[in-house]
Structure formats: C-alpha cells, structure tokens
N, C-alpha and C positions, 0 to 999 in steps of 0.2 A: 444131522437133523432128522428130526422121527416124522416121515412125512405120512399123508392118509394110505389105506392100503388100497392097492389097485384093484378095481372089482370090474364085472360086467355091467353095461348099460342095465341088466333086469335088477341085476342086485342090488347097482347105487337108488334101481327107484324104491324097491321094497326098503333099505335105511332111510330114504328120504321121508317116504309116507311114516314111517315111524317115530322120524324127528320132525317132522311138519304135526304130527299129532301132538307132539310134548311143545311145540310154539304155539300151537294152537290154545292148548291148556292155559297156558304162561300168557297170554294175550287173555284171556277170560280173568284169571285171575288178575293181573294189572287193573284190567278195569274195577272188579271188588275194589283193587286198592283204592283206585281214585277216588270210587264212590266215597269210602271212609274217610277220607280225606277233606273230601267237599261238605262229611258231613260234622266235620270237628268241630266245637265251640269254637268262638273267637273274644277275643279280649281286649275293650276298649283302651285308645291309647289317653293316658291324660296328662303323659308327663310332654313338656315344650322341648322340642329339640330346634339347632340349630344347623343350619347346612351351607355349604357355600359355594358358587357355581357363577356361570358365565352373566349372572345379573345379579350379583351379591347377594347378602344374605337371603334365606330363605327356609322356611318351616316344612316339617313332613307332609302338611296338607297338598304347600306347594308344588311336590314331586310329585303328585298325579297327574297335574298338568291338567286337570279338569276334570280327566276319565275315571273310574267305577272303582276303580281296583289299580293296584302296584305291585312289579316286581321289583326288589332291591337286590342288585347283586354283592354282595358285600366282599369287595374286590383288596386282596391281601395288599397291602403299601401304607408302612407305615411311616413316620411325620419325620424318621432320621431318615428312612430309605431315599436313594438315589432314582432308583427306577421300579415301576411296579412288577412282582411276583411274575413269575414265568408262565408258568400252571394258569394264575387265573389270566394271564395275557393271550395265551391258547384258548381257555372258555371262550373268552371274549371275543375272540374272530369265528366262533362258531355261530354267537347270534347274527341271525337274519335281520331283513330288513323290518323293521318295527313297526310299519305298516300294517301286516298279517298279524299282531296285537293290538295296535291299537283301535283296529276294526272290531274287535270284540271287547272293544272296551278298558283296555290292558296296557296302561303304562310299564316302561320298561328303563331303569336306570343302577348305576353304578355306582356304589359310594365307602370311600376309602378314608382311611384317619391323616395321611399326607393333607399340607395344606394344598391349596387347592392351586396356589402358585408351582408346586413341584408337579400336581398333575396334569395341568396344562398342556406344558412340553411335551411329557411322558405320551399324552395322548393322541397329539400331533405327528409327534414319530412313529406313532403305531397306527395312522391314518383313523383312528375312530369315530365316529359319528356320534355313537349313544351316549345321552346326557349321562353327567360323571359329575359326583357332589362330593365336598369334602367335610368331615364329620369332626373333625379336632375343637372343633368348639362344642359339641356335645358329648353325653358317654351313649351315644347311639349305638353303636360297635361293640360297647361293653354291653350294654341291656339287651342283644337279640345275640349272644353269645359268641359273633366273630371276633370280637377280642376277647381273653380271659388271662387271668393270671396263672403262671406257673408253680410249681413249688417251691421254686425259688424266690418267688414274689415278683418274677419279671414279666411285662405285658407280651402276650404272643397272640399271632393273626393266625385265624384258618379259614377258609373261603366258606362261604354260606348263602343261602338266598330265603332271604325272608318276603313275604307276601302278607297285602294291607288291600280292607275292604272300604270302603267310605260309601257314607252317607250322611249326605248333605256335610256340614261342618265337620262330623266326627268319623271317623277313624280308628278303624280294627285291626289288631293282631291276629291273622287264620292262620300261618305255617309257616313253618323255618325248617332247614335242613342244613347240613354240614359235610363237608368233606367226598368220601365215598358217597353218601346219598345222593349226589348230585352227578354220578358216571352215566347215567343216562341221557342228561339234559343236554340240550343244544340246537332245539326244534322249536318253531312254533307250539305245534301240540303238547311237546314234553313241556314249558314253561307253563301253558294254560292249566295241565291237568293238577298244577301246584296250586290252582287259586281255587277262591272261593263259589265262585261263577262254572269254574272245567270251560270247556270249548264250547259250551251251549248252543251242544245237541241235542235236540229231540229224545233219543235213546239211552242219556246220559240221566241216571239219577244223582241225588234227590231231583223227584220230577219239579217242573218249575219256573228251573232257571234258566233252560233256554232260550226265554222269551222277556226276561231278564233288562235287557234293555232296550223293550220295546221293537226289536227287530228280527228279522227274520234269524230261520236255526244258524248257527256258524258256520255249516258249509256253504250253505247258500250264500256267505258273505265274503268270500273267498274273491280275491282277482288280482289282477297285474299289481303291484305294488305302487305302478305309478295311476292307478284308475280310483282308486281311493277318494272319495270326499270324508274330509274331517269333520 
C-alpha cells in the first residue's frame, strides 16, 4: 500500500496551506457552478403522467405535496426486478431527514418503473421513510432519461435526479443529472444547490430568490428536524 509520506509538523502545514488554497478555489468555483445552474431555462411540463403510491393514483403536481419545488430521484428497479439497485439503495440511506428541505420549500421523493406492489416490501426491508412512486404507468423514466434504450433495443436504468419548479398549477423542468453527476450528493445543501430556488441565501445569485418564499434567508431557517412547523 503507497501510504502519504512522513513529514514534520512544519511541513504537513506548509502542504496543507497549499492544498487548503486549491479547496478553497474549488469551493468558489462550485459556487459559479451553482450560480449557472439556478440560472438555466426551465421547461414547461404539459404532457400527464401517472404515478402510483400509498394513496393510489396520482399526477406529477401531486408529488410536491403542496411545496415550490421537487426532487425526483429516479431510483434504478425495474418492473421484472426482484429488489431495488444496490447503488441507488446506498444513495438512498444517505438522505437526511426531509425536514431540512422541506423547510425551504423542497419536496423530496423517489420513483421507479417496478409497480408499486414490488416496491412496497422492498422498501419496508430497507426501513425507508421517503415517499417512493411507481412510474410503469407512465413513460416518466423514459422522458427525463433514467430509462433509455440500448442498441440492442433493450430498456436500461441508470439513476438520475431530476428537479421541477411549480407555480401555481403548472410545472417546470430546471435540471437532471445522471450517474457520476450525482458523486457529490447526499446533503441537504448538495440537493438544494440542484433546484431552481439554491438554499436561499442571501449571498447566493441570481439575487432574489432568497426571499423566494416569503421567508427569512435559509440559514436562519435551519433547526432540530423535530421543531419544524409545516
């Protein structure tokens, strides 16, 4: 095993300060990124999808569950599968309590092509909490690219998280990512800085939106996950 090299206390700080300058950089830039991110077109949805869940059917509006904005995490398990994807069952225990988004506004849900009978189980064995839709009645999967066709002509999963802005009745397409895009996430902050909204900060461009919905900046909205008023 190729382990670090031994140095003295003065020396690991002088590497430190030089690699805390290159995080530092890489932290400025991330933020550009986000900025560009929040500031993408978004794209009206008008086609009907169907979804299916612990109160039977139900439309894409109905996965906001009321609030501004939506994360979908579009969770590999498809409708022959026995049990859902390993990989995204791992994502999956990395989100937090959903709380700390939907304080800011930010529904947060899971939806796979299995019917909704195989995910059930699945999900009970894996103790999960976050709402989990099943999509086999619509081509939802196929339209924001976590399903696609091979070249062989056969349907294949790959995990992705799409993100949906609303207002009033209608509903926007802002961002999707796939695969690798997605090695960063698993935080409050890293899911918000995927919407259309960001964490609305103060500091956060485009200026605006952190006041967004009508409340104070996002940190200030911060607390115990059980102190929360819906």
């Amino acid at each position: 095993m190729g382990l670090p090299k031994v140095v003295t206390r003065e020396e690991w700080r002088v590497a430190r300060e030089e690699l805390l300058a290159l995080e530092k950089a890489a932290t400025r830039a991330r933020d550009a990124l986000n900025t560009r991110r929040r500031e993408l077109p978004m794209v009206e949805i008008d086609k009907s999808y169907v979804f299916e869940g612990p109160d039977g059917k139900s439309e894409l509006l109905d996965l906001f569950d009321g609030r501004p904005q939506l994360v979908v995490y579009h969770f590999m398990f498809a409708p022959d599968w026995d049990a859902g994807c390993r990989s995204c069952s791992g994502f999956l225990d990395q989100i937090g309590h959903l709380a700390h988004l939907r304080a800011r506004g930010t529904e947060f849900a899971a939806v796979s092509r299995a019917p909704f009978t195989r995910i059930l189980p699945f999900k009970a064995r894996m103790g999960w909490t976050v709402p989990w839709y099943s999509s086999h009645l619509s081509d939802f999967n196929q339209d924001f690219g976590a399903t696609y066709v091979d070249e062989d002509g056969t349907l294949q999963e790959q995990p992705a998280i799409s993100c949906f802005l609303r207002e009033g009745e209608r509903v926007f397409h802002t961002y999707s990512t796939f695969a690798r895009g997605m090695d960063h996430i698993g935080f409050t902050t890293n899911l918000l800085d995927l919407t259309a909204l960001g964490r609305q900060e103060e500091w956060e461009k485009p200026e605006g939106r952190a006041s967004a919905l009508g409340a104070p900046a996002g940190s200030a909205r911060v607390r115990y996950h059980d102190e929360y008023v819906d």
